[in-house]
N, C-alpha and C positions, 0 to 999 in steps of 0.2 A: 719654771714649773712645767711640768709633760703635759702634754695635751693629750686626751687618750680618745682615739674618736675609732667609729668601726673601721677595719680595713676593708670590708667585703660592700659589694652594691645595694647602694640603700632605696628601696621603693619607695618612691611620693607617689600617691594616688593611684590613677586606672592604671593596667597597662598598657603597651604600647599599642596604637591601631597601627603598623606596619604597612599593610595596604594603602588606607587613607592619608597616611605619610606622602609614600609616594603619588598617590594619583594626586595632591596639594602640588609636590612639587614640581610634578611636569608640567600643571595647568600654570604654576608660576614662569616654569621655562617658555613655556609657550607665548604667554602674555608678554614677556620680556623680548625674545625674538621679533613675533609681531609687532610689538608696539616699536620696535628700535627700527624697524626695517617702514614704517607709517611716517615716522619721525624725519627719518632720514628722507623718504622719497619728499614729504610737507619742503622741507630745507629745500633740496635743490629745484623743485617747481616751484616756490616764493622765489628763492635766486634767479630762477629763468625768467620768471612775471614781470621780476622788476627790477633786472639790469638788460634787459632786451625789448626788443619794441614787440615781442610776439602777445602779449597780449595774457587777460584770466586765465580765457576758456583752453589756449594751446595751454598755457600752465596744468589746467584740471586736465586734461588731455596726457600731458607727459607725468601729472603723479599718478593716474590710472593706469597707466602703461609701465611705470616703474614697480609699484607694486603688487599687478600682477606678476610681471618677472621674478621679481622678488619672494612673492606667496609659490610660484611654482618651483624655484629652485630649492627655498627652505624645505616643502616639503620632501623636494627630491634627497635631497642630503641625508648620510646615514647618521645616525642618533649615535654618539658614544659614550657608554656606559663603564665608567670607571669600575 
């Protein structure tokens, strides 16, 4: 039996906020960056804490210093927009 459905685009509800689209998704880019580059610095200051005798505080010391590096380069980096 044919199936007969529209060929053309079919509207569900509002239209599209376009804008609020985007500024959703950059704030997700963003969170994703940051948090993966938090994460990553957490890892290797727990590794250094506690496969070396250096101790917490140098730990908190080397993830402060990693993640600044890290918050200054991300924002240096150019943004590429497909």
């Amino acid at each position: 039996m044919a199936h007969h459905s529209p060929a053309g685009p079919v509207e569900t509800g509002a239209p599209m906020d376009y804008a609020e689209h985007e500024k959703t998704y950059h704030l997700f880019l963003g969170l994703a960056k940051y948090g993966a580059l938090h994460v990553a610095a957490l890892l290797i200051a727990m590794a250094f804490a506690f496969f070396t005798s250096a101790g917490f505080f140098s730990a908190l010391i080397l993830f402060i210093i990693i993640s600044l590096i890290g918050i200054y380069l991300l924002r240096r980096a150019p943004e590429h927009v497909a």
